[in-house]
C-alpha positions in Angstrom: -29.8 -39.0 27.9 -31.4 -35.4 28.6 -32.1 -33.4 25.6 -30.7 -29.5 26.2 -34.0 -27.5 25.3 -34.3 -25.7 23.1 -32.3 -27.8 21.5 -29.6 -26.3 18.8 -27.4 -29.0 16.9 -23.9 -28.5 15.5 -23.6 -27.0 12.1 -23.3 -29.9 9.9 -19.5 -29.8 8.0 -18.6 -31.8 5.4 -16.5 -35.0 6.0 -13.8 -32.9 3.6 -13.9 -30.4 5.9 -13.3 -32.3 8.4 -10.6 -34.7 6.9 -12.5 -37.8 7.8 -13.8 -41.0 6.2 -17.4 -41.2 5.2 -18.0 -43.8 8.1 -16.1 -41.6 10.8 -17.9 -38.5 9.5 -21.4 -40.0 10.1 -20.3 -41.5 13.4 -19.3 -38.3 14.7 -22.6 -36.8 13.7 -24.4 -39.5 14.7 -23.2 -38.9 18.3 -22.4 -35.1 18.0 -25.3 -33.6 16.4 -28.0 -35.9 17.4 -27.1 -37.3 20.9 -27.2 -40.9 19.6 -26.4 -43.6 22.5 -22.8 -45.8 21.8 -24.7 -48.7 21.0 -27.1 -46.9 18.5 -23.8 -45.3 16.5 -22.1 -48.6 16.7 -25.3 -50.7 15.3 -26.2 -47.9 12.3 -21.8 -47.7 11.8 -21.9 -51.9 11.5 -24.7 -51.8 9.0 -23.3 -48.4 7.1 -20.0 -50.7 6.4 -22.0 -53.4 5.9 -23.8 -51.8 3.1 -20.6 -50.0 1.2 -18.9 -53.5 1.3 -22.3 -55.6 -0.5 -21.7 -52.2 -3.1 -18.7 -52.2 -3.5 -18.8 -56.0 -4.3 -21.7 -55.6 -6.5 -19.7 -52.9 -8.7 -16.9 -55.2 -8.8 -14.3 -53.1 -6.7 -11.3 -54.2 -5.0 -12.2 -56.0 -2.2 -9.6 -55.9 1.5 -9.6 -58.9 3.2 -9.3 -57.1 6.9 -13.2 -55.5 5.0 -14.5 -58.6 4.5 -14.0 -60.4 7.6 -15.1 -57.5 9.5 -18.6 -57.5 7.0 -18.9 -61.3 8.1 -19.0 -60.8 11.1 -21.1 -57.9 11.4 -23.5 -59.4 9.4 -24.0 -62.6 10.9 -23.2 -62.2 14.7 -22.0 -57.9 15.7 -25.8 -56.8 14.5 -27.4 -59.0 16.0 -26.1 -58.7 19.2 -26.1 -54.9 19.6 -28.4 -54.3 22.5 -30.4 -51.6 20.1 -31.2 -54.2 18.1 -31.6 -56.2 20.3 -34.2 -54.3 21.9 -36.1 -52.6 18.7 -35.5 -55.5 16.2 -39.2 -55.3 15.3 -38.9 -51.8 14.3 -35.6 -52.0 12.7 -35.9 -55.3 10.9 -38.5 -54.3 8.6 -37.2 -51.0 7.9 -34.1 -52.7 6.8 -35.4 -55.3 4.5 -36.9 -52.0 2.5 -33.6 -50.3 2.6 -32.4 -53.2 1.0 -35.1 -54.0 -1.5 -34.8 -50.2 -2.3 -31.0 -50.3 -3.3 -31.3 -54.0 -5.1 -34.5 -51.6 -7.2 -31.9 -48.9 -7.7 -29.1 -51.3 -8.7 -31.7 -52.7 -11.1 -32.2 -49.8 -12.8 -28.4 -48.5 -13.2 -27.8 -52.0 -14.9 -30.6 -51.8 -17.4 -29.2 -48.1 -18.4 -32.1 -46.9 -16.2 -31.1 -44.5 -13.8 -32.8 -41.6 -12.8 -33.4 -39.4 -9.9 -35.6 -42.1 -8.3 -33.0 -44.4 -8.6 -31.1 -41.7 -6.7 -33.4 -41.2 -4.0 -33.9 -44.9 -3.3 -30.2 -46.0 -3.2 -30.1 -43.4 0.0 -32.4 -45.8 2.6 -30.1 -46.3 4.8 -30.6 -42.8 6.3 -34.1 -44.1 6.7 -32.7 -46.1 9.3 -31.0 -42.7 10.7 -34.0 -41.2 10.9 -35.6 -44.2 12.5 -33.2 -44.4 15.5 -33.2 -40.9 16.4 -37.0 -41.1 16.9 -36.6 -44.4 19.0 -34.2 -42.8 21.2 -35.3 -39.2 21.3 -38.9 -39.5 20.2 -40.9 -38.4 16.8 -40.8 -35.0 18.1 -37.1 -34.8 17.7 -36.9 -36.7 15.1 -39.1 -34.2 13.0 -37.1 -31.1 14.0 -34.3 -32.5 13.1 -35.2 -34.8 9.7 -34.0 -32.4 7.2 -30.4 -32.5 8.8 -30.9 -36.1 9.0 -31.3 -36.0 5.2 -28.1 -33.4 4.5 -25.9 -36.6 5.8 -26.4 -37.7 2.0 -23.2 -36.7 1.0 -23.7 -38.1 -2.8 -25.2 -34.8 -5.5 -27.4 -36.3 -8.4 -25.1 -34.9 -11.1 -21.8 -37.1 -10.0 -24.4 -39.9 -9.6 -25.7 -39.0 -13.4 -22.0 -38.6 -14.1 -20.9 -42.4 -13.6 -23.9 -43.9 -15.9 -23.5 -41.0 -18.2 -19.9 -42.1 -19.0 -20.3 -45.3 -18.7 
């Protein structure tokens, strides 16, 4: 997919703004503002869901049954056949084991009364994997320009994250 040069993404709006999930809201920037290919979104939205359900079950939320059958199967068979990973597995595969040693860190840390900006920071890999799919498919060029809009898709502020261990 051609690149318009100079290229000038879509203002970022909030998924508020936009009246949308969080999922929906990254999907449609994922495709809107950086020009990712279907089977890019689809692989980063199957590991995005993927992620907020092992959360949500770690925190002890209410778990939907239609959520957990969909996580199953993402996580054993849908991710593993998505012909981006399929293709860039050895980029992606290690990149995802340190998102997820990252977040089972940052968890580790919130349990023991711990939690800090670091903690902060490293709970957010998964735009790490963002970042890593927009220079596989447009090139580390691209990726550069656009990195720091890459990194205001982290919808989360440090003081509500402070906010949930501080009344706790």
């Amino acid at each position: 997919m051609p690149i318009p040069e100079p290229f000038k993404p879509p203002v970022l709006q909030s998924e508020l703004e936009l009246n949308m999930t969080g999922i929906d809201w990254i999907k449609e920037n994922l495709q809107r503002v950086f020009l990712l290919p279907d089977p890019v979104v689809d692989w980063l939205c199957m590991v995005f869901a993927s992620l907020q359900f092992f959360d949500d079950v770690a925190d002890g939320a209410p778990i939907d049954r239609k959520d957990l059958n969909a996580t199953i199967w993402n996580a054993a068979v849908g991710i593993h056949q998505n012909q981006f990973f399929i293709t860039n597995s050895h980029h992606l595969v290690p990149l995802l084991a340190v998102v997820i040693l990252k977040w089972q860190a940052s968890d580790h840390a919130e349990l023991a009364g711990n939690a800090d900006a670091k903690s902060f920071v490293w709970r957010a890999g998964y735009y790490d994997l963002i970042l890593m799919a927009i220079s596989i498919t447009h090139g580390p060029c691209f990726a550069t320009e656009n990195a720091h809009l890459v990194m205001s898709l982290y919808g989360e502020k440090f003081d509500d994250y402070m906010k949930e261990f501080n009344n706790a």
